[in-house]
mmCIF file as Biopython writes it, N, C-alpha, C and O atoms, coordinates in Angstrom:
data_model
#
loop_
_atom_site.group_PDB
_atom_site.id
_atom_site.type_symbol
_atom_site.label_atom_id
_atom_site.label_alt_id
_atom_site.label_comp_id
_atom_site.label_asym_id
_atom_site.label_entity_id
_atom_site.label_seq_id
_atom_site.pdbx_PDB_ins_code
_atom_site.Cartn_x
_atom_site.Cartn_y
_atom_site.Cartn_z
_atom_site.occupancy
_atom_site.B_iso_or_equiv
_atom_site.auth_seq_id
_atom_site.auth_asym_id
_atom_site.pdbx_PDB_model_num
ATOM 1   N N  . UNK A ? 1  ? 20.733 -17.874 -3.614 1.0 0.0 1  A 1 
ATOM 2   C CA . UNK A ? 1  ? 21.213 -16.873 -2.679 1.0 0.0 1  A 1 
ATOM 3   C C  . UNK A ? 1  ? 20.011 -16.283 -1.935 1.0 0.0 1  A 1 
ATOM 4   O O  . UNK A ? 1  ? 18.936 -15.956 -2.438 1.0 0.0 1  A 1 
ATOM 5   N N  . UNK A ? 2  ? 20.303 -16.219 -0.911 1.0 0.0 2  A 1 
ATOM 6   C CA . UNK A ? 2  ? 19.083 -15.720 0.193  1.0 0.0 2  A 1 
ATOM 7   C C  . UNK A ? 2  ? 18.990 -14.231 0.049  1.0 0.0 2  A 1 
ATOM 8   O O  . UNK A ? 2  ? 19.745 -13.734 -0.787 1.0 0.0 2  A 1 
ATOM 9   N N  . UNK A ? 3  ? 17.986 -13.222 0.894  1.0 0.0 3  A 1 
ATOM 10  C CA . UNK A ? 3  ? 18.390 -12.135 1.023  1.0 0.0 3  A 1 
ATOM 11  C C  . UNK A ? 3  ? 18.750 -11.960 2.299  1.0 0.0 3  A 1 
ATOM 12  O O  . UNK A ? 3  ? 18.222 -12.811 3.016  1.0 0.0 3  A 1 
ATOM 13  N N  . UNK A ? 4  ? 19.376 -11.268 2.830  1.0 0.0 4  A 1 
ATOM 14  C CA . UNK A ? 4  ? 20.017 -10.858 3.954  1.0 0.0 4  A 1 
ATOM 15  C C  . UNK A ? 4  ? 19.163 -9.755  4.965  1.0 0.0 4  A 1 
ATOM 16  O O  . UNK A ? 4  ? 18.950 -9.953  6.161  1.0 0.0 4  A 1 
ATOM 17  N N  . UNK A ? 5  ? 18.589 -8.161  3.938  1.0 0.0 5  A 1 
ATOM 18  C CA . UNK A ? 5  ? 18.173 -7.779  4.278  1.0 0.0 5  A 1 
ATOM 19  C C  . UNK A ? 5  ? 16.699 -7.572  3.017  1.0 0.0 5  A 1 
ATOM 20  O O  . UNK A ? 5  ? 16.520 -7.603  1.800  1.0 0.0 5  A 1 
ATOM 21  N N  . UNK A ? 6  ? 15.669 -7.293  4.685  1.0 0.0 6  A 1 
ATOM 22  C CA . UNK A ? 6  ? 14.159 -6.658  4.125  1.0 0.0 6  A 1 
ATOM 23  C C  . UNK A ? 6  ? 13.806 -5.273  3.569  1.0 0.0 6  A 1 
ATOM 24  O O  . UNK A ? 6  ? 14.504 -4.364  4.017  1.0 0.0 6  A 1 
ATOM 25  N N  . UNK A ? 7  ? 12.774 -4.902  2.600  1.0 0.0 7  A 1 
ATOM 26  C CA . UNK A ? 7  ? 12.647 -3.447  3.035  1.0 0.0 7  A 1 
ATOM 27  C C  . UNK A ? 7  ? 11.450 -3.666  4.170  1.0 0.0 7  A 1 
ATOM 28  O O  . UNK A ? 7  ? 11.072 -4.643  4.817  1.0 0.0 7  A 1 
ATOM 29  N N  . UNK A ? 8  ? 11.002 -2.145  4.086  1.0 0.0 8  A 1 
ATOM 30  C CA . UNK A ? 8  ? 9.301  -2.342  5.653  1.0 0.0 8  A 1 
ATOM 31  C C  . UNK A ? 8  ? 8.341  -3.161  5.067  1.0 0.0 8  A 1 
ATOM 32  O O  . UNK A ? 8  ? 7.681  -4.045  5.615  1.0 0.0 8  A 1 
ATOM 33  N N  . UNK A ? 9  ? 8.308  -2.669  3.503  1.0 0.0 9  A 1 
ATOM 34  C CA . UNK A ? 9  ? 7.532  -3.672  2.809  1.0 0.0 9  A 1 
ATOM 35  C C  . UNK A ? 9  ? 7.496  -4.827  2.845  1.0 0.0 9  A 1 
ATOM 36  O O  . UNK A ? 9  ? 6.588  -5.464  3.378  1.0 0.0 9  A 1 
ATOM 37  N N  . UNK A ? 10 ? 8.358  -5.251  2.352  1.0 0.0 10 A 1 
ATOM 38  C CA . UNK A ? 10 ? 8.662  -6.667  2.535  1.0 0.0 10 A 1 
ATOM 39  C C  . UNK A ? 10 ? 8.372  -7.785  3.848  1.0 0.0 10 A 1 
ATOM 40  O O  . UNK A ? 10 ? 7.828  -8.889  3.880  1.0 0.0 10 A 1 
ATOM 41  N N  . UNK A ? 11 ? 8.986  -6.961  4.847  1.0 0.0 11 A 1 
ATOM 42  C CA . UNK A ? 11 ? 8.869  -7.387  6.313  1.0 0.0 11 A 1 
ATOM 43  C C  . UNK A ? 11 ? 7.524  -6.984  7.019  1.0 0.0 11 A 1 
ATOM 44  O O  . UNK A ? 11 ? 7.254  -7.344  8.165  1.0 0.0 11 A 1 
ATOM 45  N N  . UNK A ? 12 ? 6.800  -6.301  6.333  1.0 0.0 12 A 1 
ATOM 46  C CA . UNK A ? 12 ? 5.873  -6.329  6.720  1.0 0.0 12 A 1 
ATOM 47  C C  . UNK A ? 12 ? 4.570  -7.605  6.080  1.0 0.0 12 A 1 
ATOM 48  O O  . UNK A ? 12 ? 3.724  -8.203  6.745  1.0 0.0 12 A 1 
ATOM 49  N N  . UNK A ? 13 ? 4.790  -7.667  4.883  1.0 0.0 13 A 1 
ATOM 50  C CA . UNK A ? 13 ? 4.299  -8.820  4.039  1.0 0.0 13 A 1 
ATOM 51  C C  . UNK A ? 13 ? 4.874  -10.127 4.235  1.0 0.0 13 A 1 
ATOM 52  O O  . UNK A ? 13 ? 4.181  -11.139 4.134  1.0 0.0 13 A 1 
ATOM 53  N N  . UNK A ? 14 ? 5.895  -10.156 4.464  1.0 0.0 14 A 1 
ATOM 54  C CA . UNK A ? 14 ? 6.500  -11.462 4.654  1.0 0.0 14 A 1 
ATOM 55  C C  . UNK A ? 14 ? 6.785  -12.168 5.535  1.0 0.0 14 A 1 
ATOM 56  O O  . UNK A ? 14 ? 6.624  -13.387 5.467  1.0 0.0 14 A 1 
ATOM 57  N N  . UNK A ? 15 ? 7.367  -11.445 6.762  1.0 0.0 15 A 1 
ATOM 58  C CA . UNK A ? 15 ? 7.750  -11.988 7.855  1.0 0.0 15 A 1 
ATOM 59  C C  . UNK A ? 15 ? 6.196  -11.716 9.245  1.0 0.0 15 A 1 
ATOM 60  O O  . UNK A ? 15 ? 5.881  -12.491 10.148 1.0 0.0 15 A 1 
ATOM 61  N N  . UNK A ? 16 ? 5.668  -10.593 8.947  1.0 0.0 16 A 1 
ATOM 62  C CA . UNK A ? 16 ? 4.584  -10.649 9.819  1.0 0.0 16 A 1 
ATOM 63  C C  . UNK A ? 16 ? 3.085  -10.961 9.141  1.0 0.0 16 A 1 
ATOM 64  O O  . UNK A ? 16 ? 2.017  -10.604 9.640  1.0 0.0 16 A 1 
ATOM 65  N N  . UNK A ? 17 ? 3.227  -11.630 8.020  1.0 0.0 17 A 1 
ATOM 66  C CA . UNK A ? 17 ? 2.142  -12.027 7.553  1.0 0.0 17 A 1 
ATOM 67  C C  . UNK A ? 17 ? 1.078  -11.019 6.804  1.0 0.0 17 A 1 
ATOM 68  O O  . UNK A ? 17 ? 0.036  -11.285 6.205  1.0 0.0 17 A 1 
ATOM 69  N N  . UNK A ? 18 ? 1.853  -9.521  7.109  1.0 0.0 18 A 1 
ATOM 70  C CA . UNK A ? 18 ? 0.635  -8.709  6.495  1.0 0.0 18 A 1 
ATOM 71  C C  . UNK A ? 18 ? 0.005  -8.494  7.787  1.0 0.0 18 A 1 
ATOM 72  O O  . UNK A ? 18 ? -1.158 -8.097  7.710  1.0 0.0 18 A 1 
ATOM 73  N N  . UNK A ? 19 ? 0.415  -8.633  8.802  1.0 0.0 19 A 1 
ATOM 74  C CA . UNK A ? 19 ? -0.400 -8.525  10.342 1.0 0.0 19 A 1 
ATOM 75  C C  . UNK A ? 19 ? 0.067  -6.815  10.895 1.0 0.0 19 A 1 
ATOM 76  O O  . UNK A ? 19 ? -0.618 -6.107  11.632 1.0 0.0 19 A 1 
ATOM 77  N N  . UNK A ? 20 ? 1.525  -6.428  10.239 1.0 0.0 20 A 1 
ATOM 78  C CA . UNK A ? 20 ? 1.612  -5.187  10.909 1.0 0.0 20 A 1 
ATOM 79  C C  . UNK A ? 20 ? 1.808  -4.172  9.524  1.0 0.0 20 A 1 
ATOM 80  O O  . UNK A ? 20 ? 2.292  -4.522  8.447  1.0 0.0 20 A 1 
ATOM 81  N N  . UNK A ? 21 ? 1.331  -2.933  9.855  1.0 0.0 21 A 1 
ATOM 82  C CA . UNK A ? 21 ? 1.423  -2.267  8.572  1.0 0.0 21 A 1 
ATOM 83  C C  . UNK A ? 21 ? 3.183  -1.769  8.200  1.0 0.0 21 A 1 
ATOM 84  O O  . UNK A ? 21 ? 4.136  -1.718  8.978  1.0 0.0 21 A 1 
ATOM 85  N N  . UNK A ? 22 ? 3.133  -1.493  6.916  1.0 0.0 22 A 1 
ATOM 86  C CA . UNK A ? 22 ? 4.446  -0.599  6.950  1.0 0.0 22 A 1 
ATOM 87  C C  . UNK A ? 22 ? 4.842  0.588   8.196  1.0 0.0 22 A 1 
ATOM 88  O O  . UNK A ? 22 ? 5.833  0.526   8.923  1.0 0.0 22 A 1 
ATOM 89  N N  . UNK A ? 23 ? 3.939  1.508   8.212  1.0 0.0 23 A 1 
ATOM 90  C CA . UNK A ? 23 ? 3.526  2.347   9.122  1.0 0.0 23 A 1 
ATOM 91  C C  . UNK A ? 23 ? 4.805  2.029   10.638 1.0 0.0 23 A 1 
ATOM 92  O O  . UNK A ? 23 ? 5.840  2.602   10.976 1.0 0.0 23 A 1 
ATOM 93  N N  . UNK A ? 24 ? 3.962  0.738   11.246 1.0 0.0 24 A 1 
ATOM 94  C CA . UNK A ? 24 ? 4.429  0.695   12.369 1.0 0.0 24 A 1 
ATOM 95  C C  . UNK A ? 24 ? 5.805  0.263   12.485 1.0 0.0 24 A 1 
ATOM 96  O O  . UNK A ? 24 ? 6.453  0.464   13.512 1.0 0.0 24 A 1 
ATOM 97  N N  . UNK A ? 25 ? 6.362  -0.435  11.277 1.0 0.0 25 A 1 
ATOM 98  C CA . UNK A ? 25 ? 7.949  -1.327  10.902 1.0 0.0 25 A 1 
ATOM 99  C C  . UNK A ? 25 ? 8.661  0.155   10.771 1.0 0.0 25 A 1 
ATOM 100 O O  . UNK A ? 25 ? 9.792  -0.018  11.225 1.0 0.0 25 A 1 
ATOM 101 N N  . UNK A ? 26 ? 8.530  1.518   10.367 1.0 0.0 26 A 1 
ATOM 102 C CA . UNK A ? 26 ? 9.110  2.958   10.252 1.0 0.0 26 A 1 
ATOM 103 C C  . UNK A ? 26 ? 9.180  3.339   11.935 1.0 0.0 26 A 1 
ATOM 104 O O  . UNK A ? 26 ? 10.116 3.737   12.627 1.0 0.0 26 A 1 
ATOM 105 N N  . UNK A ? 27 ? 7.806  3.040   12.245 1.0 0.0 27 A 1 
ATOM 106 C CA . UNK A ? 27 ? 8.108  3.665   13.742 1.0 0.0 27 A 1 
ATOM 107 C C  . UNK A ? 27 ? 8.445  2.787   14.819 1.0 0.0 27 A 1 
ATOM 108 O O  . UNK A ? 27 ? 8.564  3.259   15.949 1.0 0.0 27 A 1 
ATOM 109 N N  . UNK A ? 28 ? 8.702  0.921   14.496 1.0 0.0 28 A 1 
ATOM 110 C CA . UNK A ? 28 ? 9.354  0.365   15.253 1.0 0.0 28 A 1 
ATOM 111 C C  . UNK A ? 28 ? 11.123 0.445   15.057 1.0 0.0 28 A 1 
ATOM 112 O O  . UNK A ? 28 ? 11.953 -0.075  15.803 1.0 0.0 28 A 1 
ATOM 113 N N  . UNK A ? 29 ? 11.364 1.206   13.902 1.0 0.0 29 A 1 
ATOM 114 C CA . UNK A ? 29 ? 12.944 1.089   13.472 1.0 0.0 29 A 1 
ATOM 115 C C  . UNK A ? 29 ? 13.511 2.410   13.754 1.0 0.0 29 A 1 
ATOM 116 O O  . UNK A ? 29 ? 14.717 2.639   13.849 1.0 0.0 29 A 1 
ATOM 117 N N  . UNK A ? 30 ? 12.541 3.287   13.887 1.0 0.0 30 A 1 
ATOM 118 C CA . UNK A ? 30 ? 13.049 5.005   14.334 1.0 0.0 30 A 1 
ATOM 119 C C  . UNK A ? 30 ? 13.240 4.569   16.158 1.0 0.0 30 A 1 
ATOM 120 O O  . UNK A ? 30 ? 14.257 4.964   16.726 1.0 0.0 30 A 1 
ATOM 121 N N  . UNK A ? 31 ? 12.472 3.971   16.731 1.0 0.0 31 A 1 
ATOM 122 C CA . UNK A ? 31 ? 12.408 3.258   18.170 1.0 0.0 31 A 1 
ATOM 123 C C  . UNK A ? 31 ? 13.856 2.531   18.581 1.0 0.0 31 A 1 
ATOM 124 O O  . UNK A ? 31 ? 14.402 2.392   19.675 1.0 0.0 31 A 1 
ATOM 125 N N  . UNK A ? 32 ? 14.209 2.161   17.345 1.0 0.0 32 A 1 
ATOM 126 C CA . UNK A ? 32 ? 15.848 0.754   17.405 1.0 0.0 32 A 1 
ATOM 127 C C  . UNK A ? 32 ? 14.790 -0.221  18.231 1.0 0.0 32 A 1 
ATOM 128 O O  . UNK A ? 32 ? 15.152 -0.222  19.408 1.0 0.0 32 A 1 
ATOM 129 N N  . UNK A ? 33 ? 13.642 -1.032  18.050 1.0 0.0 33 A 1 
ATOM 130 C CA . UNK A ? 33 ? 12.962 -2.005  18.020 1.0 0.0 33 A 1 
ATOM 131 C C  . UNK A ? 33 ? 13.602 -3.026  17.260 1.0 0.0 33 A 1 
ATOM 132 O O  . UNK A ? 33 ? 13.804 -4.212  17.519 1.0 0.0 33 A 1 
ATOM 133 N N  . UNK A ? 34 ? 13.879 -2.323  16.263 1.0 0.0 34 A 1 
ATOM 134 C CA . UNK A ? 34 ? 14.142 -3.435  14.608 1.0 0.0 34 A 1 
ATOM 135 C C  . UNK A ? 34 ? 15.744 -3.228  14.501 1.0 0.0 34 A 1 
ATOM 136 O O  . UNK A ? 34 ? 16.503 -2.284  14.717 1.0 0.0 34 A 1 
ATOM 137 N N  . UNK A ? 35 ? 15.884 -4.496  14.087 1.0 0.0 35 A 1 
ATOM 138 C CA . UNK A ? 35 ? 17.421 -4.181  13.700 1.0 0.0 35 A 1 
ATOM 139 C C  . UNK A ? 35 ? 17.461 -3.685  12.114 1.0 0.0 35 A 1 
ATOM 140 O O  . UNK A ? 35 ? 17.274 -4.467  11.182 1.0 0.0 35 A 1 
ATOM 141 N N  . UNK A ? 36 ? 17.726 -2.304  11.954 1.0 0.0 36 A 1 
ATOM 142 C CA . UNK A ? 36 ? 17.633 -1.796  10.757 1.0 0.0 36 A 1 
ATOM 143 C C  . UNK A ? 36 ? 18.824 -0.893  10.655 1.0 0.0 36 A 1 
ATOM 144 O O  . UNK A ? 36 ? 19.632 -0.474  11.484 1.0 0.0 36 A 1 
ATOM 145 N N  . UNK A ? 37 ? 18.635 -0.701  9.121  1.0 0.0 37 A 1 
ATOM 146 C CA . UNK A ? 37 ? 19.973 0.273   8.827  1.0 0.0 37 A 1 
ATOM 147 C C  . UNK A ? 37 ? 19.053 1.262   7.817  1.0 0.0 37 A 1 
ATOM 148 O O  . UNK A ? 37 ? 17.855 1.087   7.596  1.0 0.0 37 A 1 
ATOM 149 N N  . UNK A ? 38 ? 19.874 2.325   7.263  1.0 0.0 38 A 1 
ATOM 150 C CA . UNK A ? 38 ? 19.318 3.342   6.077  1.0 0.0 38 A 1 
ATOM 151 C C  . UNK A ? 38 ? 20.552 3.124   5.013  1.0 0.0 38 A 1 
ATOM 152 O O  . UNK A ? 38 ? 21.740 2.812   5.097  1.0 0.0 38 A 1 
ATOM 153 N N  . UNK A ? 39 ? 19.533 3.491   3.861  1.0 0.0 39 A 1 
ATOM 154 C CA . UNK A ? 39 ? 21.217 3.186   2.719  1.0 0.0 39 A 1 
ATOM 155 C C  . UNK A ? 39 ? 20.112 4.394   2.142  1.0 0.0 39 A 1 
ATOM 156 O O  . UNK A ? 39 ? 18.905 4.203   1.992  1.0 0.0 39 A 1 
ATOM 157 N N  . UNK A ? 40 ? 20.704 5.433   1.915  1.0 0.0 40 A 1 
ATOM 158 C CA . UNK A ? 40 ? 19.930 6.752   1.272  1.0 0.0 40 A 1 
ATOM 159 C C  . UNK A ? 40 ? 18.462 6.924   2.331  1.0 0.0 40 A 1 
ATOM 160 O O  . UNK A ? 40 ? 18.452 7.131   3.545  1.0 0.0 40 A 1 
ATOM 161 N N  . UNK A ? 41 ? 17.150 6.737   1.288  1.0 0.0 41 A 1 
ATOM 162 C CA . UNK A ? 41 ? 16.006 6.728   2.248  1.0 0.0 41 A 1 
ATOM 163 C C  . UNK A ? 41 ? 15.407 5.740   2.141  1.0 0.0 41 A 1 
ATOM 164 O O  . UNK A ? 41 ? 14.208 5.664   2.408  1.0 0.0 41 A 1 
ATOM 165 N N  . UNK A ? 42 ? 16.208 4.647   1.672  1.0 0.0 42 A 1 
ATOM 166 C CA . UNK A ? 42 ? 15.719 3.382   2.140  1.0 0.0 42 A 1 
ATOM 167 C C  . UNK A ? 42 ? 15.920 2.633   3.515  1.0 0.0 42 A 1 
ATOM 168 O O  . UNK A ? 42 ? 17.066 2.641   3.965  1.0 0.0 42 A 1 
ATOM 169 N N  . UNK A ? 43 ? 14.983 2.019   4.197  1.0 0.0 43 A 1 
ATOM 170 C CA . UNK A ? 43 ? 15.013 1.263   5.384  1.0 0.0 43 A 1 
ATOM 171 C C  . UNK A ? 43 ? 15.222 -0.525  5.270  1.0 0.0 43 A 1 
ATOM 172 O O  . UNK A ? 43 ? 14.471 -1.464  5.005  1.0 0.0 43 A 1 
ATOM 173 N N  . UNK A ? 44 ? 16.238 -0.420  5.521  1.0 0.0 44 A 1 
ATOM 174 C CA . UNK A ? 44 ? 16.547 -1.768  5.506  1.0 0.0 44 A 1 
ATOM 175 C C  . UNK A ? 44 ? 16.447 -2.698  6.739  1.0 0.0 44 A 1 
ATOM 176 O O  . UNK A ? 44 ? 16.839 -2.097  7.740  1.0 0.0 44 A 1 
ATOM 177 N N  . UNK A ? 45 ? 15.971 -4.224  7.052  1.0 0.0 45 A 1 
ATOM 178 C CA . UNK A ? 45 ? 15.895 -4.669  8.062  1.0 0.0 45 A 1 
ATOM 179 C C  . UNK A ? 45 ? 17.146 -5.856  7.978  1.0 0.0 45 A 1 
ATOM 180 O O  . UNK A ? 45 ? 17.047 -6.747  7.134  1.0 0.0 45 A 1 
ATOM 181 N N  . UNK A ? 46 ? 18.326 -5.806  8.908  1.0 0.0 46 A 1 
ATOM 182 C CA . UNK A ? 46 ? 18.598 -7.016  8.952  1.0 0.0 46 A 1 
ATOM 183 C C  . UNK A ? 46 ? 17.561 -8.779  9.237  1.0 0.0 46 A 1 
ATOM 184 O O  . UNK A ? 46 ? 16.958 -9.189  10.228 1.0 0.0 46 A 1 
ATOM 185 N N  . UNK A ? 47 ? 17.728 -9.256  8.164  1.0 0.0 47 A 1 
ATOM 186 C CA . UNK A ? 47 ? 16.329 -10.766 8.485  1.0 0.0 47 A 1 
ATOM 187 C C  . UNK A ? 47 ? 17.098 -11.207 9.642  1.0 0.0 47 A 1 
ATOM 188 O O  . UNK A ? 47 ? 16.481 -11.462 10.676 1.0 0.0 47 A 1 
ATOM 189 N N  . UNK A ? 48 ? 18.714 -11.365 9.593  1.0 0.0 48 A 1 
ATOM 190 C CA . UNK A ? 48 ? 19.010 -12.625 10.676 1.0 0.0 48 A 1 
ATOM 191 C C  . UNK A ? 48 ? 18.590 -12.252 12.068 1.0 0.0 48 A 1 
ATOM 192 O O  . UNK A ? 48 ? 18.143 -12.955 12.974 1.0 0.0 48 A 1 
ATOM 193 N N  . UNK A ? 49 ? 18.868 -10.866 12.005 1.0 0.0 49 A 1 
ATOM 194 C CA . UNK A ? 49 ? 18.449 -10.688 13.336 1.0 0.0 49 A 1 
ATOM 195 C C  . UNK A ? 49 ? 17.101 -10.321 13.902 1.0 0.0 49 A 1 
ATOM 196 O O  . UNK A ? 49 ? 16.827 -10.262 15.101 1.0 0.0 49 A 1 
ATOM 197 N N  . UNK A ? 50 ? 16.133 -10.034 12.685 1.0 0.0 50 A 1 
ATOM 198 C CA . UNK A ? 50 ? 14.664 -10.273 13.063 1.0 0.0 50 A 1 
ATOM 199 C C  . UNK A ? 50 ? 14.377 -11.392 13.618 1.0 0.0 50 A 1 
ATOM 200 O O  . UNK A ? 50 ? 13.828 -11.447 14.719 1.0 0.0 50 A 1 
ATOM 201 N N  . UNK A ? 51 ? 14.818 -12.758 12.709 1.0 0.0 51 A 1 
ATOM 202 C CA . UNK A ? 51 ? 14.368 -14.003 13.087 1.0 0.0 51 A 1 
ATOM 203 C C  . UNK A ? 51 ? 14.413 -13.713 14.658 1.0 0.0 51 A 1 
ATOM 204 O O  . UNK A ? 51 ? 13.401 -13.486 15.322 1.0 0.0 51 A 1 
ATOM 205 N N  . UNK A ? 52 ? 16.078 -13.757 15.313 1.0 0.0 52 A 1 
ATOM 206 C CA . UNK A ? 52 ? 16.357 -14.295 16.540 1.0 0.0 52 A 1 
ATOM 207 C C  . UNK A ? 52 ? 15.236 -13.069 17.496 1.0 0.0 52 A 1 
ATOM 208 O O  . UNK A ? 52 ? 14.746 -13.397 18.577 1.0 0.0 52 A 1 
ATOM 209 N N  . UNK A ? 53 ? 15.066 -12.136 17.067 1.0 0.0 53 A 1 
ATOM 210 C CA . UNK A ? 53 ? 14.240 -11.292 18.121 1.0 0.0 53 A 1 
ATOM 211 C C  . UNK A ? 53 ? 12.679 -11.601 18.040 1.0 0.0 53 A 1 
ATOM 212 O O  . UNK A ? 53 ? 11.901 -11.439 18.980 1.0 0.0 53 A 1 
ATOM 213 N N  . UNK A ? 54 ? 12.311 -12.113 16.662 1.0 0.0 54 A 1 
ATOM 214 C CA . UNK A ? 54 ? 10.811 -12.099 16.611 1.0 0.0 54 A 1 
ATOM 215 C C  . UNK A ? 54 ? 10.363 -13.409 16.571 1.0 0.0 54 A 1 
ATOM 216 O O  . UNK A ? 54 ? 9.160  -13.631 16.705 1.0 0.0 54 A 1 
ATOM 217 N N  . UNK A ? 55 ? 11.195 -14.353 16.397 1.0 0.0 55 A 1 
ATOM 218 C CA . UNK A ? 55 ? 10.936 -15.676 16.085 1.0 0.0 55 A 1 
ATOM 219 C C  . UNK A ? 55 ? 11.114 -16.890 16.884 1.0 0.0 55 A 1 
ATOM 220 O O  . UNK A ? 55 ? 10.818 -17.988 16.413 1.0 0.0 55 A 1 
#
């Protein structure tokens, strides 16, 4: 089973290589840059739709 969604962590380590900090994945998702959601005070990234925007 895949995951669906990232945290900033994650997407920041994984999908950008460690190239962008957590930092900027908070202030690209407060922007609606990122396709993200909140579940409490967690930040969640949809992946499918990272791929199609970043990839």
């Amino acid at each position: 089973m895949t995951k669906q969604f990232l945290t900033a962590q994650e997407t920041s380590l994984y999908f950008f290589n460690g190239k962008v900090s957590t930092a900027l994945i908070y202030r690209l998702a407060a922007k609606r840059d990122l396709p993200s959601i909140r579940v409490g005070k967690r930040l969640l990234i949809n992946l499918d739709q990272l791929k199609v925007k970043y990839a």
